[in-house]
C-alpha positions, 0 to 999 in steps of 0.5 A: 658063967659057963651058961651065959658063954653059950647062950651068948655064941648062940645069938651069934651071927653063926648059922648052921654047923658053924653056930653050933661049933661055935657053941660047942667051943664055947662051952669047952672054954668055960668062961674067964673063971675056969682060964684063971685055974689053967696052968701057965703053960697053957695060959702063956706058952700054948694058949688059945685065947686069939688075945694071947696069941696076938701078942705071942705073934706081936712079940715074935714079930718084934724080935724078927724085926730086930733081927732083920734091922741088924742085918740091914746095917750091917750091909749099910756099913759095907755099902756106906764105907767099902774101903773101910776095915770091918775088923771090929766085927771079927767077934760077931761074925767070925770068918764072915770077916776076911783081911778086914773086909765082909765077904762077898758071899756072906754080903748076899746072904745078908741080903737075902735074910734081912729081906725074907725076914722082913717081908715074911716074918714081919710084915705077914706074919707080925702083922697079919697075925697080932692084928687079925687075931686081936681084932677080928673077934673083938670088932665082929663080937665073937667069943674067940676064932672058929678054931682055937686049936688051928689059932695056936697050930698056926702060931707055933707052925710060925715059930717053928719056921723061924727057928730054922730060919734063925738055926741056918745063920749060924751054920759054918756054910753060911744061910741062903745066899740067893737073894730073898727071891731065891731064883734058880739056878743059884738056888737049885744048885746046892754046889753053886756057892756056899749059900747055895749048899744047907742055908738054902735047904733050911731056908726051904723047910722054914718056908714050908713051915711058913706057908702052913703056918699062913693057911692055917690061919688064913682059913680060920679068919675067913670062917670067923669073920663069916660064921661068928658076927654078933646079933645086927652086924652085918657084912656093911657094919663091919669095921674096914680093919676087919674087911682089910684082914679078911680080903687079905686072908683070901688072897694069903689062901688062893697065893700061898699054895702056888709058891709051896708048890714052886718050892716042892719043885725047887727041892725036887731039882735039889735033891732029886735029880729032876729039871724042872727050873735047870738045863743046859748047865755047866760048873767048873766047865763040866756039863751037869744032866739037867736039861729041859727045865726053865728058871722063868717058870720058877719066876712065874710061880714066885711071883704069881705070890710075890705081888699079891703078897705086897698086898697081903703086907700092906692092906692089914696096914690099910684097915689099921689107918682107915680106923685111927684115921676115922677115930681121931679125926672125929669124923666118919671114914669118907667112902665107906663102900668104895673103901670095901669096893677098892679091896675087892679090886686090888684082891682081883687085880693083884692075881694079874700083874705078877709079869710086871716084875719079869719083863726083862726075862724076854717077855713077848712084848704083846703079853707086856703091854697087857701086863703094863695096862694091868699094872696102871689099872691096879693103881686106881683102886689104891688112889682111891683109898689114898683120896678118901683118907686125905677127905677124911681128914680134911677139917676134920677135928684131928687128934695128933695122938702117936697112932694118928701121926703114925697113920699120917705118915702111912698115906704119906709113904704110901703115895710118895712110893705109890707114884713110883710105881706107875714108873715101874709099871711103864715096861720101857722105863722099868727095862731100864731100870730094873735092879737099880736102887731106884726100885728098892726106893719104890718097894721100900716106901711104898710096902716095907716102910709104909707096913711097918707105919701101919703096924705101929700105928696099930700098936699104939692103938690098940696097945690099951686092948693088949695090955691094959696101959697107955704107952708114953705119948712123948716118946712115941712123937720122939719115936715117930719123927726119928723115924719119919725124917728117916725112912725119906732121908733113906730112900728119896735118894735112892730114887736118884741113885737108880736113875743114874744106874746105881745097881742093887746087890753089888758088894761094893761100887768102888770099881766103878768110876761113874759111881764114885761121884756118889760116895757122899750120897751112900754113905747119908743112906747108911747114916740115915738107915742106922739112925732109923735102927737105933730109934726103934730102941726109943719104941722098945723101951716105950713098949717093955716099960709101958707093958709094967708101969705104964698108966692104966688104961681106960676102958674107951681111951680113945672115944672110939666106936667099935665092939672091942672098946665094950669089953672090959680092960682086963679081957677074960677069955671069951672077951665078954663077961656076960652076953654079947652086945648086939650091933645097930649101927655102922662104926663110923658115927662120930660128929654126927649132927643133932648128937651130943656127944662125938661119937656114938658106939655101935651098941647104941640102938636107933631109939636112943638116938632120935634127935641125930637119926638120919631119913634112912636111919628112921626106916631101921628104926621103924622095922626094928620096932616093928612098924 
């Protein structure tokens, strides 16, 4: 077994060190056989295998989200009825719990934590790290990543980071209560507010570690998709799930830097004195040293990552719907190269647009038109994804499996919050409407709900490469419409309440007569938003329920064309038992005409296919036999 591993990574697509690395890992795992002696610790807790550690990354990721969704209710029913008594709370939150009433203070940090957790822990890491790591190696024909150590260094660095990030909620202080984007002063000032004080720092370590955790993993899914391609695939055969993880790779590597770097500073005015975000201070009436330093530039860097780090959070969710659109509308992806082409422009353009979030910081207005121009262009590239899922899917033979409506309803989202964004980008429009609910509306269709659409779309996708079962298709379409009918009952309203001025992170309304009238119309946003919690509970049954009894999974359930449906259900570490398939064609034949069947791997040679092959088809053909 040991041989046939290493002869396999050999007639890998690796050259130079790379291949030989690869070798050489190859030979330290041994094969499925050796995987089954190890001791569970290092099988389950502190493996190496990129499956195992998907699904440590999957389940980690499904906890955090938990734990954001209660945090999110709970400020919905302070939002809902702020005249109501949250005494009943008392037991969970302790003195959160003032006279019947959540304090203010804790109010933002709830804020702050659901939206760090959700953003980071969820969107980044749940998705990028299950799915990259699941797939990147099955789809691309590599035995495991370049580097297993770093794999499982990069996943428990993510642990780590949450659980300081999970210690600072129970601190007497209180977490972080800067808002997730932690603008200085408030954050600088560790005697500002309570949240202010070792919330913020914890907040601050857990980041760090976060951000080591992404680069880690970043840098080893670029090497493996460059270095370890199986025999014939080809940078133009890679599936768009592998080309989404790789470009949002790149971008995480060239972002994430620049807001470790914002950090270090952040904690040098902490701790050391320094101004580099503090002047002209005063607390308590008295004059603080600080002089010299900006909070704008602490924006600049902040969100020199914030933007790209939208598009690190939607465009796996991107690759994950290109493929189950494809798959279950048994047609080829329509566009394949202006797909790969509209990455490559949103990974370029989304370094130049983060002054959008800042043009009422006293921008030059000059330098705003550049932004706004910047801020429209990006939105062709992400039309033209938009034009060529909806081409996909027209007349195509569509298959309403749960992953394929939770793909229907990613584009769905993915438009409705789109065309708020070209609002947004409109620097006279967003002036006005800058922090009102009409840009948490936007924000949270368009990346946040849009995400998480992608997300479980690829779990219920990929579910049977996980575990090796099926989830219950019943319960994923109750799942699905509770949560579709939810997400829009959520947000379309807040559209509303932003352009009659509603401001987000106020504690409560009730002292604004021109916001009374819409009493009736929060407290449907904080029906609606529990609503859409409690039907999670109807995917975590499925999930936990389907991982131990539910039907075994065939080896292609889904008459599907990529490499990681060639591998046994049970997949040994190495994922292949013996060689490594080599690849002939794209991952996109399905209906083709002249075929027999509806689809057809990307295993299967030219020559096995004569009565379907196509003009250029037949010149591959010809070079491949050597004519």
């Amino acid at each position: 077994m040991a041989t046939e591993f290493t002869a396999s990574s050999q007639a890998q697509g690796g050259i130079g060190t790379a291949a030989a690395s690869a070798t050489t890992h190859a030979d330290h795992l041994a094969g499925p056989d050796h995987h089954e002696a190890q001791h569970w610790l290092f099988k389950y807790v502190f493996s190496q295998d990129h499956k195992m550690i998907a699904r440590q990354f999957l389940l980690t990721g499904m906890f955090w989200a938990l734990v954001g969704g209660v945090l999110s209710t709970l400020f919905r029913l302070q939002l809902g009825w702020p005249e109501a008594t949250l005494e009943w709370l008392k037991p969970l939150l302790g003195k959160w719990i003032e006279g019947g009433k959540l304090n203010p203070e804790f109010y933002l940090a709830l804020v702050t934590m659901h939206g760090t957790i959700m953003l980071f822990f969820v969107l980044t890491a749940g998705l990028s790290g299950t799915f990259a790591n699941l797939l990147i190696p099955l789809q691309i024909g590599a035995r495991d990543m370049a580097s297993g150590f770093m794999n499982m260094l990069s996943y428990w660095f993510f642990f780590l980071s949450g659980v300081v990030m999970f210690t600072s909620l129970f601190i007497e202080t209180g977490p972080a209560a800067s808002g997730w984007t932690v603008y200085p002063p408030l954050s600088a000032l560790p005697q500002a507010i309570d949240g202010s004080g070792l919330g913020m720092t914890l907040w601050l370590v857990s980041m760090v570690l976060f951000v080591v955790s992404t680069l880690l993993g970043g840098v080893n899914y670029v090497t493996t998709v460059l270095n370890l391609r199986t025999k014939g695939m080809s940078m133009t055969k890679l599936p768009l799930t592998v080309w989404a993880l790789f470009i949002t790779a790149i971008l995480g590597i060239l972002t994430f830097p620049v807001l470790f770097a914002g950090l270090l500073l952040l904690v040098f005015d902490r701790s050391f004195g320094t101004s580099f975000y503090l002047s002209d201070i005063y607390i308590a009436g008295q004059a603080l040293h600080n002089q010299g330093g900006s909070p704008v530039l602490f924006q600049h860097l902040f969100w020199f990552l914030g933007h790209p780090e939208v598009y690190i959070v939607i465009m796996p969710g991107m690759g994950i719907v290109s493929e189950i659109l494809a798959t279950n509308a048994r047609k080829p992806i329509f566009g394949y190269r202006a797909m790969i082409g509209s990455l490559f422009a949103i990974l370029i353009l989304s370094f130049a647009v983060w002054g959008h979030h800042m043009f009422v910081t006293g921008m030059n207005p000059f330098l705003g038109s550049v932004f706004m121009f910047l801020t429209l262009v990006i939105a062709v590239p992400s039309a033209v994804k938009s034009f060529n899922w909806i081409a996909t899917l027209w007349r195509g033979n569509i298959r309403f499996t749960t992953a394929m409506l939770f793909s229907i309803g990613f584009v769905s989202l993915f438009i409705a919050g789109g065309l708020t964004g070209i609002v947004l980008g409109n620097a006279a429009l967003d002036i006005q409407l800058h922090n009102t609910y009409f840009v948490i509306a936007h924000f949270h269709l368009v990346m946040g709900s849009a995400a998480f659409f992608g997300m479980f779309a690829g779990v219920y996708h990929w579910f049977p490469k996980l575990f090796g079962r099926m989830m219950d298709e019943k319960l994923g379409y109750v799942h699905f419409w509770l949560t579709f009918v939810g997400v829009y009952l959520i947000f379309m309203p807040m559209h509303y309440l932003g352009i009659a001025g509603f401001p987000r992170r106020y504690y409560s309304w009730t002292g604004f007569d021109a916001f009374s009238q819409f009493a009736d119309l929060n407290r449907l946003i904080s029906l609606a938003a529990i609503a859409v919690f409690f039907a999670q509970f109807v995917f975590l049954f499925n999930f936990f329920y389907s991982i131990w009894r539910g039907r075994r999974a065939t080896q292609n359930p889904w008459n599907s064309n990529t490499l990681e449906w060639t591998t046994p259900i049970d997949v040994p570490h190495g994922n292949w038992p013996g060689e490594v398939p080599t690849v002939y064609r794209w991952p996109y034949d399905y209906s083709k005409p002249g075929s027999d069947a509806d689809f057809i791997p990307q295993t299967v040679p030219y020559s096995a296919t004569p009565e379907s092959n196509l003009l250029g088809e037949e010149v591959q053909l010809g070079q491949a036999s050597g004519e």
